[in-house]
C-alpha positions in Angstrom: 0.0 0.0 0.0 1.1 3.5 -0.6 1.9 5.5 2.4 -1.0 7.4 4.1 -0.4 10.1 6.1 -2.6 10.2 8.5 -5.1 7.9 6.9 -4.4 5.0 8.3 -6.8 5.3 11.4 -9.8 6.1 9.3 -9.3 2.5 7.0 -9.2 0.6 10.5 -12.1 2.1 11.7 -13.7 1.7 8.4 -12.7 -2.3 7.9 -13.5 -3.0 12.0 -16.7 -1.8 11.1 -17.7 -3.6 8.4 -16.0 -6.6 10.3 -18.4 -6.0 13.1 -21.9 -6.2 10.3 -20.3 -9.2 8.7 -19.9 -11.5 12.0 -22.4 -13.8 11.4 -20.7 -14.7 7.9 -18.2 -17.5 7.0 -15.0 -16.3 8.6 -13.4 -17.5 5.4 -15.9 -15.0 3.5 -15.1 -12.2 5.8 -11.4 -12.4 5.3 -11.5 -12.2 1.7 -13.9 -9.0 2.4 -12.1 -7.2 4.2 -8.8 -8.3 2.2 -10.8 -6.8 -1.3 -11.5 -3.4 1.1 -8.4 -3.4 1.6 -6.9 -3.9 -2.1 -9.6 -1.4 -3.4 -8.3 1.3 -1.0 -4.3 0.6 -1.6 -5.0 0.7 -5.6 -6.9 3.9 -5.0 -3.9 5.9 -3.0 -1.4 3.9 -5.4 -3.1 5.7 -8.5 -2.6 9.0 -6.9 1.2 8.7 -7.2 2.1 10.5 -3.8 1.8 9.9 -0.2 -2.0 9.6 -0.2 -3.4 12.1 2.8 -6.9 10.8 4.7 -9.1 12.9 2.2 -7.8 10.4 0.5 -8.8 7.4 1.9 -11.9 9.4 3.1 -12.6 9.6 -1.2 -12.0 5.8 -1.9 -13.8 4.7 1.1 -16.5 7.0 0.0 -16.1 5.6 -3.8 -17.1 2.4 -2.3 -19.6 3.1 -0.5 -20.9 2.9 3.5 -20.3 0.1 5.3 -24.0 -0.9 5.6 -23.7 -1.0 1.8 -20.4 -3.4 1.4 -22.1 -5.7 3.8 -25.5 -5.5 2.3 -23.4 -6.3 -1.3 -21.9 -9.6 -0.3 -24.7 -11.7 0.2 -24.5 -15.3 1.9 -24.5 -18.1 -0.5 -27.6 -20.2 -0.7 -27.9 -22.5 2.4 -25.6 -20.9 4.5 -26.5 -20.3 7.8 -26.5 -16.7 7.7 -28.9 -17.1 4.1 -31.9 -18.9 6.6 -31.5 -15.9 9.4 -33.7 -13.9 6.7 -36.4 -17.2 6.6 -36.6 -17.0 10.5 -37.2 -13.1 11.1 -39.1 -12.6 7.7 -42.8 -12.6 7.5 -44.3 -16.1 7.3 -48.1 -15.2 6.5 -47.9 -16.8 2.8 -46.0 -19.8 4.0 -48.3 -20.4 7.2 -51.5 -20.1 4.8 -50.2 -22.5 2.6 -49.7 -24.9 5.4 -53.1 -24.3 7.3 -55.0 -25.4 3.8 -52.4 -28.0 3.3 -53.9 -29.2 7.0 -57.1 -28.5 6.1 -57.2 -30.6 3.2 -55.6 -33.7 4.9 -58.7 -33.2 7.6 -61.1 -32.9 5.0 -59.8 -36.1 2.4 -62.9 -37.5 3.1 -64.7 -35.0 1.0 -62.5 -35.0 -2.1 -63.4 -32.1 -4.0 -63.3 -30.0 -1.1 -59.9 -31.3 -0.2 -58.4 -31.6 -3.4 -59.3 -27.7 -4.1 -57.9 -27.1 -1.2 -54.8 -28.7 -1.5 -54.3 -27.0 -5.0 -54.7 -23.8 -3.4 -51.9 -24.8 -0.8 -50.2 -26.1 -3.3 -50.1 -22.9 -5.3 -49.6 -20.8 -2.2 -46.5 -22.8 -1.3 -44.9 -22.6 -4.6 -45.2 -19.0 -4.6 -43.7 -18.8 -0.3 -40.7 -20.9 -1.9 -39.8 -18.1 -4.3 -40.1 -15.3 -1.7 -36.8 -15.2 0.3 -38.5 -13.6 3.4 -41.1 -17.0 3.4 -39.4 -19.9 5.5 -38.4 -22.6 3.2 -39.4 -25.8 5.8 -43.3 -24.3 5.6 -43.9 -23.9 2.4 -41.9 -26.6 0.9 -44.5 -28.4 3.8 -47.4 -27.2 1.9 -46.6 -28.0 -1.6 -45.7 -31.9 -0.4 -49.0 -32.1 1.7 -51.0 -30.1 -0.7 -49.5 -32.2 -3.9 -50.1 -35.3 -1.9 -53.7 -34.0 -0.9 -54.3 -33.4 -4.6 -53.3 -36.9 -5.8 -54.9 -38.6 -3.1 -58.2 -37.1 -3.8 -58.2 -37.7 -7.6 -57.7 -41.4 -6.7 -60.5 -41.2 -4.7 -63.0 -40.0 -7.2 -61.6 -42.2 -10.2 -61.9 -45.0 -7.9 -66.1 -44.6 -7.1 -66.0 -43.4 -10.4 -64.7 -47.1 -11.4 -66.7 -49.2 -8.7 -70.0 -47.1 -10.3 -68.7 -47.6 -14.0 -68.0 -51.2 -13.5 -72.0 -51.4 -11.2 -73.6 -50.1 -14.1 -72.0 -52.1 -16.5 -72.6 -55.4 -14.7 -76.6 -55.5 -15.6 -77.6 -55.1 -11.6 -80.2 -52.6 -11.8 -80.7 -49.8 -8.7 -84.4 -50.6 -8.7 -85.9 -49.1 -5.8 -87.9 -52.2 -4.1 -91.5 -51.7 -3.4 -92.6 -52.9 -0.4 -96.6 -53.9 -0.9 -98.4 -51.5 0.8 -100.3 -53.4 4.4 -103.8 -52.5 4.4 -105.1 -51.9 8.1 -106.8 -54.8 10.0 -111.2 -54.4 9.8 
């Protein structure tokens, strides 16, 4: 790095800061942070061509931004710890509805149309919570199983009376209502 006069105490507040936002991530991830903060800043005063003084490193810390903004930039990979902390403390009212019909339509199987449009509602509901990243992924992935399982389960259910009433019909046995002779009353 070039030499900073004076400078020096503003980077190390800067990088303990942004060391401080990014604690929860991969220390591995952090170091390589702060490292590219670090780079950034020396190829900044290096360009300058003379000692760099801390306006400065005031400019190239400025250049790249606050230090709400470099954390904010690096996200955490997908299924990282620090990527579910947003699932926990987000919203959950889609992913929770998708689960209460899901439940609903495993209570009400017994009336198939009723359960199976419920379960494609929870179904659909739950596809949608899983594209949100503020939805918790274990509830809605919850609904679209239970609801897609709801579904299937109740189109078995109708094609099967729909088979035992095909294959009733088909068989010759008539649904004759039997008349009962009418009892006259005694004289």
């Amino acid at each position: 790095m070039s030499r900073i006069d004076g400078g020096t105490d503003l980077l190390e507040s800067y990088v303990a800061d942004l060391e401080r936002q990014l604690a929860d991530a991969d220390p591995a991830e952090r170091a390589d942070i702060v490292a590219s903060v670090r780079e950034h800043v020396a190829a900044d005063l290096a360009a300058l061509g003379r000692p760099a003084t801390p306006a400065d490193v005031e400019a190239s810390l400025a250049a790249l931004g606050s230090v709400d903004a470099v954390a904010a930039a690096w996200t955490p990979e997908e299924g990282s710890a620090a990527a579910a902390e947003p699932a926990r403390s987000g919203r959950t009212g889609l992913a929770v509805a998708a689960g209460v019909l899901a439940g609903l339509s495993v209570l009400l199987i017994w009336l198939p149309p009723v359960a199976g449009s419920l379960g494609v509602i929870a179904l659909v509901l739950g596809i949608i919570a899983l594209r949100r990243r503020d939805e918790p992924r274990w509830a809605a992935l919850t609904a679209v199983v239970v609801g897609a399982t709801t579904v299937v389960l109740g189109l078995v259910v109708i094609l099967g009376a729909l088979a035992v009433f095909t294959a009733h019909t088909e068989s010759g046995q008539s649904s004759d209502v039997v008349s009962v002779p009418a009892v006259s009353p005694a004289p």
